[in-house]
C-alpha positions in Angstrom: -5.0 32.5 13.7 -3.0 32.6 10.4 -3.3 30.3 7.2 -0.4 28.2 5.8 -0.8 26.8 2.5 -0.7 23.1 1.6 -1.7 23.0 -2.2 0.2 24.2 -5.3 -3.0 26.5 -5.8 -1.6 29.0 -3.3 1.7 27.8 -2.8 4.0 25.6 -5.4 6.5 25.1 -3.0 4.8 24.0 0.0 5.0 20.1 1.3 3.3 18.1 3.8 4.9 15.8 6.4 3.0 11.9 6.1 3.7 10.3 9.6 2.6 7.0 11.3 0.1 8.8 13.2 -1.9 9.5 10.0 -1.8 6.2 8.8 -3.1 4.9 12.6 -5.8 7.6 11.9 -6.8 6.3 8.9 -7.4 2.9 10.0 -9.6 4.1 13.1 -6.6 2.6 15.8 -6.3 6.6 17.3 -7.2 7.6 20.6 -10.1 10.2 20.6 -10.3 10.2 16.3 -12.1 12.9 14.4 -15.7 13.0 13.5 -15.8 11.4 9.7 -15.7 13.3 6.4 -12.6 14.7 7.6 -9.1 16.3 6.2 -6.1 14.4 7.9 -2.3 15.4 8.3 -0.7 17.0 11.3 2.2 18.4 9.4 2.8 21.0 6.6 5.0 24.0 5.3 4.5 26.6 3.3 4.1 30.5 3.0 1.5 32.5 5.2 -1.4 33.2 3.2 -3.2 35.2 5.8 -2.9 36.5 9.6 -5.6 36.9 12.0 -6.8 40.9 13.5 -4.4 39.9 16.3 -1.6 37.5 15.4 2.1 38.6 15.9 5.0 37.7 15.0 3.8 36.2 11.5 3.1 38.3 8.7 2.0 37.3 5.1 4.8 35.6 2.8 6.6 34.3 6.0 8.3 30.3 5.3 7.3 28.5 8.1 6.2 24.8 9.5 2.6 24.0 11.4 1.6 21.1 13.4 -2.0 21.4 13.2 -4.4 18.8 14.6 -6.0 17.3 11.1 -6.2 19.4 7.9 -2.5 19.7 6.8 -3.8 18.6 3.6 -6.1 21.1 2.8 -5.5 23.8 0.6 -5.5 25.8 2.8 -5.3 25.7 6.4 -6.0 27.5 9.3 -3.7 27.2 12.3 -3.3 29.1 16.1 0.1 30.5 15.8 1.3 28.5 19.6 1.5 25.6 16.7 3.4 27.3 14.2 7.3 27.7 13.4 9.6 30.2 11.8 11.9 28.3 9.3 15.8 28.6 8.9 15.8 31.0 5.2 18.2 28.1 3.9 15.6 25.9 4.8 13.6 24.3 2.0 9.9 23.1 2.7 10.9 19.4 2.0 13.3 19.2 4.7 11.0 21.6 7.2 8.4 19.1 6.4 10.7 16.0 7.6 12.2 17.2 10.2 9.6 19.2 12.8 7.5 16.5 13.6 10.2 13.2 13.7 13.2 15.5 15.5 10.6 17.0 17.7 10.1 13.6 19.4 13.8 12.2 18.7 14.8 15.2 20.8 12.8 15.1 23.8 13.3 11.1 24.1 17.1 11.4 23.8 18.3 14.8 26.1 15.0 15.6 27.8 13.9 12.1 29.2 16.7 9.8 28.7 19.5 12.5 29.2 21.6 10.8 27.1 25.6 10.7 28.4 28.7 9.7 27.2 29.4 6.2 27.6 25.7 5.0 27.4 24.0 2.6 25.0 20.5 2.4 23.5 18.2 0.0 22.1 16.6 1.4 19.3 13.4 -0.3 17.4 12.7 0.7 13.8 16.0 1.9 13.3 15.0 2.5 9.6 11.7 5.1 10.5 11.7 9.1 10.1 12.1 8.9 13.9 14.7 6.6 14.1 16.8 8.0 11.8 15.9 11.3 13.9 17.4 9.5 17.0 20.2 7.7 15.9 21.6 11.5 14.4 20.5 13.2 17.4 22.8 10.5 19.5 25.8 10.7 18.0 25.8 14.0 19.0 27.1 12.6 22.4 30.5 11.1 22.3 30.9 6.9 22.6 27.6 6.2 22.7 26.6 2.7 21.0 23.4 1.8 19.5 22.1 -1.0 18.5 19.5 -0.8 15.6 16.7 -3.2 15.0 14.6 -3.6 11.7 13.8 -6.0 9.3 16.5 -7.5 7.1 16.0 -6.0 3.8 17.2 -2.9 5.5 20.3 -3.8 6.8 23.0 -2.9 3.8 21.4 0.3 3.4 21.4 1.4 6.7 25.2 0.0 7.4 26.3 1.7 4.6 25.2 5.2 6.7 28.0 3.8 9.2 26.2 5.8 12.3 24.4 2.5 13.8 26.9 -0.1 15.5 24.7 -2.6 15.8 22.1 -3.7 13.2 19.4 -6.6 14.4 16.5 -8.4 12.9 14.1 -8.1 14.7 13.1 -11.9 14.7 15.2 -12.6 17.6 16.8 -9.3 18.6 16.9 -10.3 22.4 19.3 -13.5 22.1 21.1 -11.4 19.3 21.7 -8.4 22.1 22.8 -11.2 24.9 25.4 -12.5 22.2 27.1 -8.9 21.7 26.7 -7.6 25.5 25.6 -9.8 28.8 24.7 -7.1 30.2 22.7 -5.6 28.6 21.3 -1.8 27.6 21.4 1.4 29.5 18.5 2.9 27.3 15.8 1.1 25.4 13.7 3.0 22.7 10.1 1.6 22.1 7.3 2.9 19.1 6.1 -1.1 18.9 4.3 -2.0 22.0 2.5 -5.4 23.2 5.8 -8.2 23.9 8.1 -5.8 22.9 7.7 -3.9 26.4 8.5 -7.4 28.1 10.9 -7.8 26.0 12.9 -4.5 26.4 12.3 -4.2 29.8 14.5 -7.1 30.7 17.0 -6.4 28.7 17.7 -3.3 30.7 21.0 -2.9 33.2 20.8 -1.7 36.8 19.7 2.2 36.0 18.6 1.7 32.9 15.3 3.5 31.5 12.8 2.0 29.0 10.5 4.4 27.1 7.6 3.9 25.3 6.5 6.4 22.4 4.4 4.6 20.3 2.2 1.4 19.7 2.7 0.5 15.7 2.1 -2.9 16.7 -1.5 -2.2 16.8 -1.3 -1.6 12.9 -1.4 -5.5 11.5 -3.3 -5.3 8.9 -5.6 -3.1 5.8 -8.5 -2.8 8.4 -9.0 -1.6 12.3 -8.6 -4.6 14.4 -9.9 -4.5 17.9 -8.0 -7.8 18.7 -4.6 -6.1 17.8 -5.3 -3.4 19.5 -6.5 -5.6 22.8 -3.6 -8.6 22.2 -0.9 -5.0 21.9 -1.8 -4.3 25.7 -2.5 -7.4 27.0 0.5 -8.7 26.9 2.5 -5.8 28.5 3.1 -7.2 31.9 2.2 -4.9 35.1 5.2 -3.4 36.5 4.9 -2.1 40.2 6.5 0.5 41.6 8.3 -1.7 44.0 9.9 -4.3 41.2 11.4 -0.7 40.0 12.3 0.5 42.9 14.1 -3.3 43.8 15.8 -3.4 40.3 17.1 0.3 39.7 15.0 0.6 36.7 12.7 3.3 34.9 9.6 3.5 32.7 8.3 6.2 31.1 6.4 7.1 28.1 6.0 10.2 25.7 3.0 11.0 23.8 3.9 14.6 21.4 0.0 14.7 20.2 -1.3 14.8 23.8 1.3 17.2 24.4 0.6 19.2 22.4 -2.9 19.5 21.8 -4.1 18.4 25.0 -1.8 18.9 27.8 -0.9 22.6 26.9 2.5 21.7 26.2 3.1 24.6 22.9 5.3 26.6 25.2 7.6 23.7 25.6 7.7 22.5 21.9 8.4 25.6 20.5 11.5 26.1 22.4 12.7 22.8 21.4 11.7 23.4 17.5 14.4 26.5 18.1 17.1 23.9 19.1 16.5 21.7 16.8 17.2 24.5 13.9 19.9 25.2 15.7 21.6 21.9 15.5 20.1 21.9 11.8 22.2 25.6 11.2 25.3 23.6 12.3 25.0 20.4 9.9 25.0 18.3 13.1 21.5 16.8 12.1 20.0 16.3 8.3 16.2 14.7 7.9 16.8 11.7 5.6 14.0 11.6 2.8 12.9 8.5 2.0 10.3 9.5 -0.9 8.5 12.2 -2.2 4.8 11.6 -3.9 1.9 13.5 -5.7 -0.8 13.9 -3.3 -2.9 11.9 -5.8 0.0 9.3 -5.0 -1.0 9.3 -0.8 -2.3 6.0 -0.8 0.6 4.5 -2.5 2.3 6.2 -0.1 0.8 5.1 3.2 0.8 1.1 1.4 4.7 1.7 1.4 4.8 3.0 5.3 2.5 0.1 6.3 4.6 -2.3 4.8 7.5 -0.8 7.0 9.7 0.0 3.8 10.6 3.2 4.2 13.8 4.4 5.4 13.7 7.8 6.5 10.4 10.6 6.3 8.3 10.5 3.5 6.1 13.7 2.3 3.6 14.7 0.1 4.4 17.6 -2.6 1.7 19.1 -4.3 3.8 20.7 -6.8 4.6 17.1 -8.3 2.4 15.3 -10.9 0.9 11.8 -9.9 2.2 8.8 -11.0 0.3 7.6 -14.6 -1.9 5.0 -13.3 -2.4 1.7 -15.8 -4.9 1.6 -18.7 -7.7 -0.4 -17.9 -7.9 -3.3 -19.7 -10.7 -3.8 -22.5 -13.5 -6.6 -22.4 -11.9 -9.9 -23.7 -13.7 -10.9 -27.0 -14.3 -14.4 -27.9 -13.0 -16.9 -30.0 -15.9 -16.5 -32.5 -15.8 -12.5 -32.7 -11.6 -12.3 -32.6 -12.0 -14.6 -35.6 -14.3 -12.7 -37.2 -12.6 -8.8 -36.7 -9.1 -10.6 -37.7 -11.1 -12.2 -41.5 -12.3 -8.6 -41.3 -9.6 -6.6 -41.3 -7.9 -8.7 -44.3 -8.9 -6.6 -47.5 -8.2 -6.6 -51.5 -7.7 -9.6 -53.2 -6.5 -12.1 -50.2 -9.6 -11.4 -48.8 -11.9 -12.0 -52.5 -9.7 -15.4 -52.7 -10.6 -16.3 -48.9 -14.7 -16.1 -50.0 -14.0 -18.0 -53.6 -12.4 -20.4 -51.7 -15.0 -20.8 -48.6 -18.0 -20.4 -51.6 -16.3 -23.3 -53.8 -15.9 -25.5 -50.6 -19.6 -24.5 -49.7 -19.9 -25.9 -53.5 -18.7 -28.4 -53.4 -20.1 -29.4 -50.1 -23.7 -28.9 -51.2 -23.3 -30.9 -54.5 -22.0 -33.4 -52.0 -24.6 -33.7 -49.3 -27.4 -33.8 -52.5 -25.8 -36.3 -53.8 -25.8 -38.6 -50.7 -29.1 -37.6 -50.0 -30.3 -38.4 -53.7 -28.6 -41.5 -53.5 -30.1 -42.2 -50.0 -33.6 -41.3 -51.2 -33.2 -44.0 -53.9 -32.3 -46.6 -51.5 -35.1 -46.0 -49.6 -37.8 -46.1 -52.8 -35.6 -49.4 -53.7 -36.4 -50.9 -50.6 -39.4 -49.5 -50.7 -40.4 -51.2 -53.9 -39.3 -54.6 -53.2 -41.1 -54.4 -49.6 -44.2 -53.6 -51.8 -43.5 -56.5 -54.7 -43.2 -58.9 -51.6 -45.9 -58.6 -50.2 -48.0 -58.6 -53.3 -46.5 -62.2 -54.3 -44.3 -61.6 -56.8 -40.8 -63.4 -56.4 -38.1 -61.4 -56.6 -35.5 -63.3 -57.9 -33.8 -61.0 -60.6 -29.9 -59.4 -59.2 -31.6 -55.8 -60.4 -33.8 -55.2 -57.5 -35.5 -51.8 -58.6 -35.9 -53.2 -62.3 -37.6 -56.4 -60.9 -39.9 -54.8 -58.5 -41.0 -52.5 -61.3 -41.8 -55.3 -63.2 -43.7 -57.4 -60.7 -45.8 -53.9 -60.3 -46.5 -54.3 -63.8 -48.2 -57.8 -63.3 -50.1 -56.7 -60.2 -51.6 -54.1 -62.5 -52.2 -56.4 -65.3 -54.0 -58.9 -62.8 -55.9 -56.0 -61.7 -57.2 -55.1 -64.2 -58.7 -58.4 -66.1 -59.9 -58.5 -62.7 -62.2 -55.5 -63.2 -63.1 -56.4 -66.3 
């Protein structure tokens, strides 16, 4: 075993590969997934930290690149050295991290199981991926090939501007668009989508043509796992017998790297191929295009971005780079009646002595006012009061001064009373 760092506490420098396989991991849509907390990533580079009693070939302070299953980003990670790769000196860790993983399986799909020859043309989905851009450099290795790339839209002027695809095609209707340029046909179709899409390819193949499928991102639809997707995603794959192949000249086949790798004993082979693949990278024929680089505090920015399939080329996490400043949270909203308040409050000196003169004078000025109308109110009411009374002693109340005339007829009532007691 020997350690390869993944953190700028051991190693500044090192980087970590983010691939679609993690972000399937992380929404639960992985065959055989690990047992929950975990540490994901199957890609890193870095310096060796440590060796095991019995590890060769690696010794401390060696550059290399792991594929571990899980727990690239740790800190610190330990990984059997049948999964580990000596880097090119010229190498940097951002382009070891981008290109193991997404060449590894470009490679194999494109000399080992396609066996890719002058002349032929291929059928590429997702064009704009870390893997597609992987294949499309890998095949222009091999003279008059033609490829036709499909992706969404948005991608389209960057990618022709590259000038190495001859073909670009939304995918909305990339069969029709395929008929229009060629009638018939593809040698070689390329397929990481899955579900129609295997339908789809397969009959757009020629006579000898091969169709490979190496990966199922259709299964990925939304924020959550979705059993549906993942049913719907094989359902619709027709079921293709060995006799309609053997009638139509026609291949399938598949590639899985994980199972591979870590469960079909395949290290022997991969390594090899890592070799050639830093060969081709010695000669300039192949360079990983970057799409983004981001703060591991930044990884779920990150994975929102390769969800939303707008990446164009690899993107990887450096833990050497500081996180993006995340937004202020935004303070409790006062209301009307306390914003008021704080804005009278903070206005000081004189503006503010005039402000309470002028609200005590109208406070003035409305008091005098509402004693007033009740004063004036209260004498009403004794006025009517009177009168009410002088009526029903009797008295006429004949004179235009009501108050004045009721006091008067009082006056008699009392006279009248009192004779009366007497």
């Amino acid at each position: 075993m020997l350690s390869v760092t993944g953190s700028r506490t051991f190693q500044p420098e090192s980087v970590v590969g983010l691939n679609f396989q993690d972000l399937m991991v992380r929404l639960g849509a992985i065959d055989s997934p690990p047992k929950t907390p975990t540490i994901m990533g199957f890609e890193c580079a870095g310096e060796v930290e440590a060796v095991g009693e019995e590890v060769e070939g690696f010794k401390v302070g060696d550059r290399v690149v792991a594929l571990p299953e899980f727990r690239a980003w740790s800190e610190l990670v330990a990984v059997p050295t049948k999964y580990v790769y000596h880097i090119p000196e010229e190498m940097s860790f951002q382009d070891a991290a981008a290109t193991v993983m997404n060449y590894l399986v470009a490679y194999i799909l494109i000399f080992d199981l396609v066996s890719l020859r002058e002349g032929k043309s291929i059928l590429l989905h997702s064009v704009g991926g870390g893997v597609g851009q992987a294949i499309v450099q890998l095949a222009r290795t091999v003279p008059n090939v033609t490829i036709f790339g499909v992706c969404s839209k948005s991608k389209h002027e960057a990618l022709a501007a590259t000038g190495l695809i001859d073909h670009l095609i939304d995918r909305a209707d990339y069969v029709n668009e395929v008929r229009k340029i060629t009638t018939e046909g593809v040698d070689i179709v390329l397929d990481c989508l899955c579900g129609e899409e295997c339908n789809r390819g397969y009959g757009l193949l020629k006579p000898m043509g091969k169709y490979i499928l190496y990966g199922s991102s259709n299964v990925v639809t939304g924020e959550t796992k979705s059993f549906f997707s993942v049913a719907r995603s094989w359902w619709q794959v027709d079921k293709v017998s060995p006799i309609k192949l053997f009638d139509e000249n026609k291949s399938l086949a598949g590639f899985n790297l994980r199972h591979l790798l870590y469960q079909q004993d395949g290290s022997a082979y991969v390594t090899a191929t890592v070799e050639k693949i830093f060969g081709l990278w010695k000669d300039g024929k192949i360079k990983p295009v970057v799409d983004s680089a981001w703060a591991l505090e930044d990884v779920a920015e990150a994975m929102q971005k390769m969800h939303d399939r707008k990446n164009i080329g690899k993107l990887v996490l450096d833990p050497s780079m500081e996180p993006k400043p995340k937004p202020a949270t935004p303070a409790k909203t006062k209301n009307k009646k306390q914003a008021s308040e704080d804005k009278s409050g903070k206005k000081g000196g004189a503006g503010s002595d005039k402000e309470d003169d002028k609200k005590s004078a109208e406070n003035g000025e409305n008091g005098e006012k509402k004693e007033g109308e009740e004063a004036a109110a209260e004498a009403k009411t004794n006025g009517d009061a009177a009168e009410e009374g002088a009526a029903v002693n009797g008295d006429s109340a004949e004179k235009k001064d009501e108050p004045a005339a009721a006091a008067a007829t009082n006056g008699d009532a009392t006279e009248s009373e009192k004779k009366e007691s007497s």
